[in-house]
N, C-alpha and C positions, 0 to 999 in steps of 0.2 A: 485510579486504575483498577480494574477489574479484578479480583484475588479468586483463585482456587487451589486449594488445597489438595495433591495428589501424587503421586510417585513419593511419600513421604517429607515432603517440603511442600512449603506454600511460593507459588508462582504467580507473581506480579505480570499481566500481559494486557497490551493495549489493542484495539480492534479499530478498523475503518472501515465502511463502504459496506456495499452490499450484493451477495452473487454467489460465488460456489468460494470457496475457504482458501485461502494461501496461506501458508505459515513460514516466515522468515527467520532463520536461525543465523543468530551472526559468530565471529569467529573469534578468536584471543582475546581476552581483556577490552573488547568496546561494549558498549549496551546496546539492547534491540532495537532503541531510539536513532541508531546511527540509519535506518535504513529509511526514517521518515524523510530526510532530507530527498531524497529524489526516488526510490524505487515507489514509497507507499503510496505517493501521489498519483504514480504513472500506473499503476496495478488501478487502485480504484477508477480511476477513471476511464479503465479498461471494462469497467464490470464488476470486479472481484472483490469479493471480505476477505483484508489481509490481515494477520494477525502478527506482532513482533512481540517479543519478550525477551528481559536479560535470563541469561543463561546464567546455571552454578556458579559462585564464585568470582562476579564480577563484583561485588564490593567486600572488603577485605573482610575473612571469614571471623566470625568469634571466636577465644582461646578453645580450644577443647575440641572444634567441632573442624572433622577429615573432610581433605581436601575432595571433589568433587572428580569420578573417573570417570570414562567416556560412556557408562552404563550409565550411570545414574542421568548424564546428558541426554544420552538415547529415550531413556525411561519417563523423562521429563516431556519431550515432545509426543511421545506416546499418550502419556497422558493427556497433553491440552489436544489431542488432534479426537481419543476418546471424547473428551469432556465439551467442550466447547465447538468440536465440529464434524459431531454427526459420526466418528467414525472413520470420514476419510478426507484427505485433503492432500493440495499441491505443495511438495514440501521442495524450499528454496534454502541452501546454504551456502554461505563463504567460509576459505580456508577450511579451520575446525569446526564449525557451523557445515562444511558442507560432507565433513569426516562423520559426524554428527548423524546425516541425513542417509548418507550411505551406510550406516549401522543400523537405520530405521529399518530400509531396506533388506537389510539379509533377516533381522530380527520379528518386523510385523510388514512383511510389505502389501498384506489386507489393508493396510491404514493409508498406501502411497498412490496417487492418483497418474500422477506426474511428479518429474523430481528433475532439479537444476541444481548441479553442481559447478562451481564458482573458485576459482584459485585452489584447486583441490590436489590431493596424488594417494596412492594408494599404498603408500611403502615409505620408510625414511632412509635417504641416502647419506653419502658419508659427509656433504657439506651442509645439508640440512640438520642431518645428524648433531653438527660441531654446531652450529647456531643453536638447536632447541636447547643443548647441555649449558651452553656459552650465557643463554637469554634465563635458563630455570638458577644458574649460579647466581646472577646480578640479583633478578626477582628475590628469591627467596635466601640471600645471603647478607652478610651485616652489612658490606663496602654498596653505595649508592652512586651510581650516576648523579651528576649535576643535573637540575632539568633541561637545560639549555640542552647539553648536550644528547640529552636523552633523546629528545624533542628530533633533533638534525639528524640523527642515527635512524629512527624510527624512519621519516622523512624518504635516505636511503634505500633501505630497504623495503618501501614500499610505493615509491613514486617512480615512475617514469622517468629516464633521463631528460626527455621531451619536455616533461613538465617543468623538472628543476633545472632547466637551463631556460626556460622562460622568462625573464624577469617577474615582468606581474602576476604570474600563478605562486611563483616561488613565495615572492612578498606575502599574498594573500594566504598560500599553508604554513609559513612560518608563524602569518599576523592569527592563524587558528591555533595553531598549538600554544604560543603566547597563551590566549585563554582558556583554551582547556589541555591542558598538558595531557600528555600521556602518563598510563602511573604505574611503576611498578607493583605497586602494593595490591591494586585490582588485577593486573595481570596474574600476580603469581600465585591465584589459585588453582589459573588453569594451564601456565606454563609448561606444566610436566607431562600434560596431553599429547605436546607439538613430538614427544618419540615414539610414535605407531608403530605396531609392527607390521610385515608384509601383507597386507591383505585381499591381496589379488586375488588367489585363489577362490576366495571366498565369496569378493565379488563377481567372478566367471559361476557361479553355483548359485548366485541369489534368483530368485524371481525377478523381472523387471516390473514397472511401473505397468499397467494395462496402455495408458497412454504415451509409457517411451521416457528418456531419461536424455536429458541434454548437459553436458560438458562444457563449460568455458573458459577457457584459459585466456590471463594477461600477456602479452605480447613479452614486457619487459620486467614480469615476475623474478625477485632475487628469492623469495620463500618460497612460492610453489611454480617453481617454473613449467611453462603450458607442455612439455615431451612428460611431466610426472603426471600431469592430466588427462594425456592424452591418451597413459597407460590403465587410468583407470576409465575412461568411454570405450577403450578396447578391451577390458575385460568384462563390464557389465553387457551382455547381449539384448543388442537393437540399439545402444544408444549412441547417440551423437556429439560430434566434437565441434567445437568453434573458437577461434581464434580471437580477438579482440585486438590490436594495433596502437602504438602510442600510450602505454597504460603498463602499470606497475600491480602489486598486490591489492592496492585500494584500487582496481580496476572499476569497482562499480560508483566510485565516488567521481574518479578521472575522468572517466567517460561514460557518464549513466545511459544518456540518450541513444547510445550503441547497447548498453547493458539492455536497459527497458526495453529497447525495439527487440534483441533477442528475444528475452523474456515471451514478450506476449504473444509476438509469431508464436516461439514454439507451445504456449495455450491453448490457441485459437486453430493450431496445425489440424489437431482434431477433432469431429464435433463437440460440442459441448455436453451434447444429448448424454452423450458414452459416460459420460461422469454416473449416471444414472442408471447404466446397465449391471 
C-alpha cells in the first residue's frame, strides 16, 4: 500500500481507478478496506479515483502512545486530500467517518468538493449517550465480551430487523463474523469519539461544499438513527436528506446498490466541469 507521511503519523492508503478523487472515511473500529466490498467498485466504474485508508487507531495502539481525538482524524484526511489529491476532493463518510467529514468541513472546506454523509447526527443524545459510555466501558475496561456474543450484539445494533429475520442473510452475517470477528481491542481506540458534543451550530455557520452536501440515513439505524441526520442536512445550508429503507447502521453494506445509486446521482447532479472552476 501506498505510505505518506503527514499530520504527524504515517498513513497506510489504497487508491483505485481514475477521474476526479473520492475519499472514503470509514467509522468505529472497521478498516478502509470495508468499503472495497461494494462502494470502490461502483465509484470506479463510475469514473472516479477513490481513495480508502484505515483511520487512527484502528489497530491496537502501542503502550505510551494517546488515543487518537477527532482533530488529529480531521487533520489526517486534510492531509491525504493535500497530498495525494490536488487539494480538493469528494469527501464520503460513515457514522464517525462521516463526523469526521463534517469537521473537514467547518475546518478546511477549500479542500470539500462534495460531501456525503452516511449514518451520521450532529449532537449525542441521552440513549446514544448510554451506548457510547456502555461500548468505551467494555472496550477499554478488564471484563471482556465473549466473541460470540460480541459478534450477535454488534449484529443488533447494526442490521436491520428485515435482514435478521431472514434466514439466509442471518446465516451468511453470523457465517462473516465467525471469521472476522469484531474486536474490541481495535475499536477502543476510537470508542471515546462516539460522545460528540452538540455541533449544530457550527454546522449552520460552515461553508457548504460548492457542489452541495448529501445526508443519508438508514431506515432502521439503532446508532444513528435517520431524525439525528436529518438534524444535521437541516443545519448545514443547501444540503440534502435521503432516506434508505430495510437497512440498519451498516446501511451501506445491507443495501449498497441503493447506497451506490445515491452516491453517483448525487456526483453526476452537477457538471463535472465545476470541479474545476
Amino acid at each position: 500500500m501506498p505510505l505518506v507521511v503527514a499530520n504527524g503519523t504515517k498513513i497506510n492508503y489504497a487508491e483505485r481507478g481514475t477521474g476526479e478523487p473520492v475519499v472514503l472515511v470509514m467509522g468505529t473500529g472497521s478498516p478502509g478496506s470495508a468499503w472495497q466490498l461494494h462502494q470502490v467498485p461502483a465509484l470506479v466504474a463510475a469514473g472516479y479515483r477513490v481513495i480508502t485508508f484505515d483511520n487512527r487507531g484502528i489497530a491496537p495502539l502501542p503502550p505510551g502512545v494517546a488515543k487518537p481525538t477527532i482533530d488529529d482524524l480531521v487533520g489526517d484526511v486534510v492531509a491525504l486530500v493535500e497530498r495525494i489529491c490536488g487539494g480538493r476532493a469528494r469527501l464520503v463518510g460513515t457514522s464517525m467517518g462521516a463526523h469526521v467529514v463534517q469537521e473537514v468541513m467547518v475546518a478546511r472546506p477549500d479542500l470539500v468538493h462534495q460531501s456525503v454523509l452516511m449514518a451520521t447526527r450532529g449532537r449525542t443524545d441521552t440513549f446514544r449517550g448510554a451506548l457510547a459510555t456502555a461500548e468505551a466501558a467494555i472496550a477499554l475496561g478488564e471484563a471482556k465480551l465473549p466473541p460470540q456474543l460480541h459478534a450477535v450484539w454488534r449484529l443488533i445494533q447494526s442490521l436491520s430487523p428485515h435482514t435478521l429475520n431472514d434466514e439466509t442473510q442471518a446465516r451468511s452475517w453470523l457465517s462473516l463474523m465467525e471469521f472476522f470477528p469484531p474486536s474490541l481491542e481495535v475499536a477502543g481506540a476510537q470508542t471515546e469519539l462516539e460522545r460528540m458534543a452538540d455541533r449544530l451550530d457550527a454546522y449552520r455557520a460552515l461553508t457548504p461544499p460548492p457542489d452541495g452536501c448529501l445526508v443519508i440515513g438508514f431506515a432502521d439505524d439503532l446508532v444513528t438513527p435517520p431524525h439525528l441526520g436529518r438534524e444535521v442536512a437541516d443545519a448545514i445550508p443547501g444540503a440534502r436528506f435521503e432516506e434508505i429503507e430495510r437497512c440498519g447502521h451498516f446501511g451501506y453494506l445491507e443495501r449498497p446498490d441503493a447506497v451506490n445509486a445515491l452516491l453517483i446521482n448525487f456526483f453526476r447532479s452537477m457538471a463535472d466541469t465545476a470541479y474545476q472552476q
